[in-house]
N, C-alpha and C positions, 0 to 999 in steps of 0.2 A: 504493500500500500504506500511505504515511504515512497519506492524507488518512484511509483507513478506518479506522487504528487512531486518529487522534484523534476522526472522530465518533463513534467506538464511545464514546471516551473520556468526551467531551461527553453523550452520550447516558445513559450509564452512574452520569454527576454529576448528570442531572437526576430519571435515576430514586431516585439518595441522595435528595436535598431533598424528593422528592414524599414518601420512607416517612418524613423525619424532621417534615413537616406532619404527616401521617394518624398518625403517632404522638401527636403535641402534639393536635391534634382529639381523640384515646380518651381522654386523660388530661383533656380538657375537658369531656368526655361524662359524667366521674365525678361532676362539679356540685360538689365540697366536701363530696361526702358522706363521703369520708375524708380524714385529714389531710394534708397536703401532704409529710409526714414519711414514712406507712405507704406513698402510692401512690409517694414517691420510691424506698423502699427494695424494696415489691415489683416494680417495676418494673427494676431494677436486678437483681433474682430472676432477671428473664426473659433480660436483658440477655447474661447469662452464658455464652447457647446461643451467643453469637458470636465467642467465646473461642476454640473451635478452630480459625474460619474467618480472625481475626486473625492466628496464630502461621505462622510461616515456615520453610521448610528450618532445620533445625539451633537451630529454637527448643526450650526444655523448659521444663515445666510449673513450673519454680523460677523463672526468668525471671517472671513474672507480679511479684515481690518485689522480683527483684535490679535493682538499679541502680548507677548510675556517680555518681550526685549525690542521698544519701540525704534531704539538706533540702529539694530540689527536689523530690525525686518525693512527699514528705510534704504539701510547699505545695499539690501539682497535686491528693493525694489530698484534703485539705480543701477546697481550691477546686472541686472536682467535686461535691461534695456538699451546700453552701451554692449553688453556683450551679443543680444540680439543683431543692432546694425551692424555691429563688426562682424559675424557672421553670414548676415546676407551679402554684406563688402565682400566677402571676402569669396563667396559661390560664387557672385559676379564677375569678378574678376581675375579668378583661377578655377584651376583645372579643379574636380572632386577633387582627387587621393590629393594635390599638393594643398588644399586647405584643409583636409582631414587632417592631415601627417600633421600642419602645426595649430592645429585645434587641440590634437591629442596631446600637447605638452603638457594637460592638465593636471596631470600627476602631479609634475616636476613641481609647477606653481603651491600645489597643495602643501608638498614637503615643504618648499622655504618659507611660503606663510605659517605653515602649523608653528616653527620652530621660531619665527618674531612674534606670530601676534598668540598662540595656544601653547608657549614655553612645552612645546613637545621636544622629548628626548629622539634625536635620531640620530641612527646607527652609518657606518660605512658604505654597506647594501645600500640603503636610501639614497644615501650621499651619489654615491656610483650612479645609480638608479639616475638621477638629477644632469648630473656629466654626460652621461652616454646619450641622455635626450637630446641636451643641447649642441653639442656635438653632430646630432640627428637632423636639427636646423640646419647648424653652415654647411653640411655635405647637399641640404635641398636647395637652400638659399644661393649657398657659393656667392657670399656676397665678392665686387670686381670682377665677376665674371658674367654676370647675366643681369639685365635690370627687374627692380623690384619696386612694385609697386603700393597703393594703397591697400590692394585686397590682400599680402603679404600683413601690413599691419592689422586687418581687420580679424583676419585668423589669430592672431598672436593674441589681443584683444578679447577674441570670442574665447579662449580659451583660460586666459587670466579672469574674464568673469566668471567663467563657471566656478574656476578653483576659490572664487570670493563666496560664490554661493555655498560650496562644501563647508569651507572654516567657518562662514556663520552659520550651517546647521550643525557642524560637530559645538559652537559657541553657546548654541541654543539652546540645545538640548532634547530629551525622548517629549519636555513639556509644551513645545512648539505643536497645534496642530497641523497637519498638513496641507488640510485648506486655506491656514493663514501663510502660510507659506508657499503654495502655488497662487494664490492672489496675491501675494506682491508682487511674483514676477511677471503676472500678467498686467495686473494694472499699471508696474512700473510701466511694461514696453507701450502699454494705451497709451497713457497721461506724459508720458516721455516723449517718444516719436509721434505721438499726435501733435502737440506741440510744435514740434519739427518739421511737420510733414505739411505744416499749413500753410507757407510761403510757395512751395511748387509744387501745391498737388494739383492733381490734374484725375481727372474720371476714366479708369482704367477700361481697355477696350473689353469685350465678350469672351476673348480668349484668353487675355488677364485674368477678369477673376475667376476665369478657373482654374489658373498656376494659382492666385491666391488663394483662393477654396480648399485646395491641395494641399499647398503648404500651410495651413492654420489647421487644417480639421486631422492631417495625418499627423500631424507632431499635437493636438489635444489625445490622436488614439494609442500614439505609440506613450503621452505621460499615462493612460491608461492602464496599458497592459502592462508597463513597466509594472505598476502599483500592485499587480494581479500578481505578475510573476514573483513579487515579494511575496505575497502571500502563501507560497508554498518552496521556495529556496531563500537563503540568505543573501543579502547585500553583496556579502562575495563572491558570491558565484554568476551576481549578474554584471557585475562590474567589469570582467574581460570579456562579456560578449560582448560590449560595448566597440568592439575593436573590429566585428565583426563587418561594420559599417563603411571599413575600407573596402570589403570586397566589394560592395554595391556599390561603392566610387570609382573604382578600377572599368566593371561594367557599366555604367551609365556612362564614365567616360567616355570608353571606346565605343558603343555601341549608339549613345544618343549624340555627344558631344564632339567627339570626333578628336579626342586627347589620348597625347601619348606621352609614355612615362620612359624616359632615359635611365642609364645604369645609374649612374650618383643620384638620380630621384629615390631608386629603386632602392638603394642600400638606406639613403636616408629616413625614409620611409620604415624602414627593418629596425633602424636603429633607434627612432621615435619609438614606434610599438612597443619594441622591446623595453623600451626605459619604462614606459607605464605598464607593461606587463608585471616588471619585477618590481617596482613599486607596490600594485596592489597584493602579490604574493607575500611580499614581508610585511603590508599593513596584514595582511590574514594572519600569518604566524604570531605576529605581534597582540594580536587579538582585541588592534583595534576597533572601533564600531564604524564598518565604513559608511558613507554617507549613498545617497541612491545613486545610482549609475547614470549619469545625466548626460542624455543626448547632448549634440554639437546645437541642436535650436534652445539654444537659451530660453525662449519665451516660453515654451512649455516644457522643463524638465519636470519630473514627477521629483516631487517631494515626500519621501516617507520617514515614518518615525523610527530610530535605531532598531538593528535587531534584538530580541533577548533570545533566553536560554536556548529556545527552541526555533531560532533562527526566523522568526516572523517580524 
C-alpha cells in the first residue's frame, strides 16, 4: 500500500514539472510581443483558478492576507513578482535548457542565504555543491566569448527569487498557512506587474490569450499537483524531479523552437544539475525540512507546510 501511494506520489510530481515546462513553453510562444510585465500579471489572472484547489479544511478566504510574519510574507510577495518577470525575460529571450540550466542555480542561492540570513551550519559537500554550480554558469555563459543578454539576467533573477521564497518559508515556519503563502505570490505578481504593465499595455490578440491561458492555468495545475504529490511522498523526493523539467526544455527546444545546445552548453548544463542535485541529497541526509519543490514560474509555486514524521 506504501509503495503505491508513493508512486502515485512520484508520478503525480512528474506530472507538476511537465504543466510547469508546457507552461514556461506558452509564455515563450508569446515571442516578446508583450511585455514581460503584462504577460507576468495576466498570467497571474489565470493563476487565481487555483486558489480554491490550494485552500484546506478550515481555511477562509481572509487567510489568503493573514499571516504570522507580516515582513516575510511582504519579502515572499515582492520576490514573486520580480522573480516572475525575470523568468518570463528570461523564456523570451533564451533558449528553454539555457534558462533552465541558470534558473536551476537555486540550490546554490538557498545554501548562501541559509548561512547569512538562517545562521545554518554548512558543510564542505554544500560548499562544493555551490562551486560546481557556479562554475556551471561560466562554462554556459562563457562570458568574452559570446554576448549576453537581458534574458541571461532575468534567469539568474528568477532563480535568486525563488531561493528568497525557500528561506522565508524555512523563516516561517510549519505555522504559515499555505494559502497565505501562495497568495502572496500571487497577489504580489497582480499588484506588482499590474502596476507595471499599465504604461504599455496593449489588448493581446486571440492567439495571445491562449499562450496566456496556458501559461496561468498550467502552472495554477502543476502548484496543484505539486501539493497532491506531497500528500503521499516527502519534500525530498519531489524536489529532484524538479530537474526533470530540463528534459521538456531540450524537446520543446528542438522540436517547437528550433534550438540547439553546443558541447560547453551541454557540460554546463550537467554541471548546474548536478550542483543542485547534490545539494538536495545532503539537505536529505542532513534531515533538513526541505521546502516544496518550486517550479521555475515563480507566480505559482505551490507552497506546502514542512514535512513531519510521516513525510506529509
Amino acid at each position: 500500500m506504501q509503495k503505491d501511494q508513493s508512486l502515485k506520489g512520484v508520478l503525480l510530481a512528474f506530472a507538476a514539472f511537465a504543466a510547469y515546462a508546457w507552461s514556461d513553453a506558452s509564455v515563450k510562444l508569446i515571442e516578446g510581443q508583450l511585455s514581460p510585465y503584462q504577460s507576468s500579471f495576466l498570467g497571474a489572472v489565470f493563476c487565481l483558478v487555483g486558489l480554491p484547489f490550494i485552500m484546506k479544511s478550515g481555511d477562509r478566504w481572509s487567510d489568503i492576507v493573514r499571516t504570522t510574519n507580516r515582513p516575510l510574507w511582504l519579502l515572499r510577495f515582492v520576490a514573486q513578482a520580480g522573480g516572475t518577470i525575470g523568468s518570463v525575460t528570461a523564456f523570451t529571450h533564451l533558449s528553454m535548457a539555457e534558462a533552465f540550466a541558470l534558473i536551476f542555480l537555486l540550490p546554490s542561492f538557498v545554501t548562501i542565504m541559509s548561512v547569512i540570513f538562517l545562521k545554518e551550519q554548512v558543510g564542505y559537500r554544500r560548499w562544493a555543491a555551490v562551486v560546481i554550480g557556479f562554475i556551471g554558469v561560466m562554462v554556459v555563459l562563457r562570458p568574452g566569448f559570446r554576448e549576453l543578454s537581458i534574458g541571461h539576467l532575468g534567469a539568474v533573477f528568477g532563480g535568486l527569487s525563488g531561493a528568497i521564497s525557500i528561506v522565508v518559508f524555512r523563516a516561517m515556519g510549519p505555522s504559515e498557512k499555505n494559502i497565505s503563502l501562495y497568495g502572496a505570490g500571487v497577489l504580489g505578481t497582480l499588484i506588482v506587474c499590474g502596476a507595471l504593465a499599465i504604461p504599455g499595455f496593449q489588448a493581446p490578440t486571440a492567439m495571445q490569450w491562449v499562450w496566456l491561458a496556458g501559461y496561468g492555468l498550467l502552472a495554477a495545475l502543476a502548484a496543484i499537483l505539486v501539493m497532491y504529490a506531497a500528500t503521499h511522498v516527502p519534500a525530498s523526493m519531489i524536489g529532484p524531479i524538479q530537474y526533470s523539467q530540463m528534459l521538456w526544455a531540450v524537446a520543446f527546444g528542438y522540436l517547437v523552437f528550433g534550438d540547439g545546445i553546443d558541447l560547453p552548453m551541454l557540460l554546463g548544463i550537467v554541471l548546474i544539475i548536478g550542483s543542485g542535485m547534490l545539494t538536495l541529497i545532503r539537505e536529505r541526509v542532513r534531515g533538513t525540512p526541505l521546502p516544496p519543490a518550486l517550479g521555475t514560474d515563480a507566480q505559482a509555486a505551490a507552497v506546502m507546510a514542512p514535512e513531519d514524521g510521516n513525510g506529509k
